[in-house]
N, C-alpha and C positions, 0 to 999 in steps of 0.2 A: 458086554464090555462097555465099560464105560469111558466118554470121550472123555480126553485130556485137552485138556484146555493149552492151546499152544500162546505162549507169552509173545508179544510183539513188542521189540525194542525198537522204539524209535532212536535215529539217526538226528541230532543235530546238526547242522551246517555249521560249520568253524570258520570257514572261510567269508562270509559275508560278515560276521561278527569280528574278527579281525582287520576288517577293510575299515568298518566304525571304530573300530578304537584307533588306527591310523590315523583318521581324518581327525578325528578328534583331538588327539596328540597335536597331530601337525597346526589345529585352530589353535591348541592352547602357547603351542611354542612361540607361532607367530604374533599374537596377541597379547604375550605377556612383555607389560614394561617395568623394569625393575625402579622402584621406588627410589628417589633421591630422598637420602636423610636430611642435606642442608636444606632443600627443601621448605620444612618446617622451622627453622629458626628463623626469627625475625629480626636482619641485621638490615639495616640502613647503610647501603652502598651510595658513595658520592657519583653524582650524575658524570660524564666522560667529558662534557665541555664546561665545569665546575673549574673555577679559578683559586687558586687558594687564597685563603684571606689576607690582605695588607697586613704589614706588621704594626703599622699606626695603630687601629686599632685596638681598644681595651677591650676588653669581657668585662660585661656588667659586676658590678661590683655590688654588693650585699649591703644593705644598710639596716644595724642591728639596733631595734628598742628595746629595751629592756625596763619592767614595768613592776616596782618593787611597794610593798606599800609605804606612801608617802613620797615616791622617790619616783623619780624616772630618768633612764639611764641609753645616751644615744654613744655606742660604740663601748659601751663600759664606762664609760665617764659619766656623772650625775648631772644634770642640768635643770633650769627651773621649766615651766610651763610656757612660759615668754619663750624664752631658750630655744626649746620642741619645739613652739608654732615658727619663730623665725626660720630655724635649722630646714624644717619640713618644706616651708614655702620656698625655700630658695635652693635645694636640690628639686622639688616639682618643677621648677621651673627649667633647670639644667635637664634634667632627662625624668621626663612622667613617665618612664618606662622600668625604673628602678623597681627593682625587687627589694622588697621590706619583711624584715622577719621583728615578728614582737612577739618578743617572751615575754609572760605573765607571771608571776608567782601567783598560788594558789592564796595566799594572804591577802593578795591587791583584791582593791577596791572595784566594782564593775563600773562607778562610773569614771574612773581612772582608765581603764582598758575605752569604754564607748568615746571619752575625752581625744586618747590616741588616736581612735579611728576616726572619729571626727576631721581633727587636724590633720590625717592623710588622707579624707575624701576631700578637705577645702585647697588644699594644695596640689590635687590632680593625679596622685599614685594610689595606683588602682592595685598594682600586684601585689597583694599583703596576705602575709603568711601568718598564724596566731599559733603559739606553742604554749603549753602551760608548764611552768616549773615546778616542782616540788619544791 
C-alpha cells in the first residue's frame, strides 16, 4: 500500500490583517488635508490696517519719446534736440521717478537712440523702457 500523501492547508488569520487595514484607514483619514486650490494663485491681498489712497494723488504718468529718423518726437509732437534736453531736465527735476517709454523705429539712427538716453541719464530718470517700431 502505498502512503497517500495527506495535503495540509494552512489557515490564514483574517482577523489580525483586518485590525491593519483598520489602523491604516483610520492614519490615512486622519492625516489627510484636503488641498486648497486658491492656495496656488498668487494674488496680492491689501494688508487690514492699509489706508486707501488720498484722492490728491496722481498715478505716475507715462512720458512717451518717440525716435523717428531725423525727428524726435516727445508725446507725438516733434521737437528739436534743445527741445528734448530742456523738456527732459525739467520733468527730472519735477519727479526722477517718471517712467519713460522711447520708441525707436527700426530706421533711426543708434546714435539718436544713445543721444536720448544720454539726456535721460543727465537729467536723473532712471525708469526707461526702449521699444522698437517697425
Amino acid at each position: 500500500m502505498a502512503k497517500q500523501r495527506q495535503t495540509e492547508v494552512l489557515q490564514v488569520p483574517m482577523a489580525p490583517m483586518i485590525d491593519v487595514v483598520f489602523q491604516l484607514l483610520i492614519y490615512f483619514v486622519l492625516t489627510f488635508r484636503e488641498e486648497i486650490p486658491e492656495a496656488h494663485l498668487a494674488v496680492n491681498l491689501p494688508s487690514p490696517d492699509s489706508r486707501p489712497p488720498t484722492p490728491d494723488v496722481k498715478p505716475p504718468q507715462l512720458l512717451e519719446l518717440t525716435i523717428l529718423p531725423g525727428e524726435v518726437q516727445i508725446q507725438g509732437r516733434s521737437h528739436s534736440w534743445q527741445s528734448v534736453q530742456e523738456t527732459l531736465a525739467y520733468l527730472g527735476k519735477i519727479d526722477d521717478q517718471q517712467t519713460v517709454i522711447i520708441k525707436t523705429s527700426i530706421m533711426a539712427r543708434t546714435e539718436e537712440v544713445v543721444r536720448v538716453l544720454d539726456l535721460c541719464k543727465a537729467a536723473g530718470l532712471s525708469k526707461l523702457n526702449l521699444v522698437t517700431l517697425r
